[in-house]
C-alpha positions, 0 to 999 in steps of 0.5 A, spaced: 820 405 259 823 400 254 826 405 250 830 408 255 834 403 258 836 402 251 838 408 250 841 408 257 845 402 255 847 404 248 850 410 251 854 407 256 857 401 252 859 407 246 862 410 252 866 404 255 867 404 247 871 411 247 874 410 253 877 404 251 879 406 243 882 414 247 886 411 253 892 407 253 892 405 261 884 403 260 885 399 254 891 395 258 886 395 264 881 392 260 885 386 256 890 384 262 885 378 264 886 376 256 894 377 257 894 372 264 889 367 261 894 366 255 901 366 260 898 361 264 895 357 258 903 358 256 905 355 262 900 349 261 903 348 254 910 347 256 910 342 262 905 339 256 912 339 251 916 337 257 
């Protein structure tokens, strides 16, 4: 049973992995909370500098 939800699991991240690796609009959708973490840190920083 174990090895079933291994092999599950393997499949779906290798699946997520191509997705991700094929699609440009996926890959965005996937990295956009990265990029507004790092304007709001941006933001932050700048007020500091002020």
């Amino acid at each position: 049973m174990i090895n079933l939800i291994v092999i599950v699991i393997s499949a779906i991240v290798f699946g997520l992995l191509l997705l991700w690796w094929f699609s440009p609009a996926f890959r965005a959708w996937i990295e956009a909370p990265k990029y507004f973490m790092l304007r709001q840190e941006g933001r932050f920083d700048h007020k500091l500098k002020e």
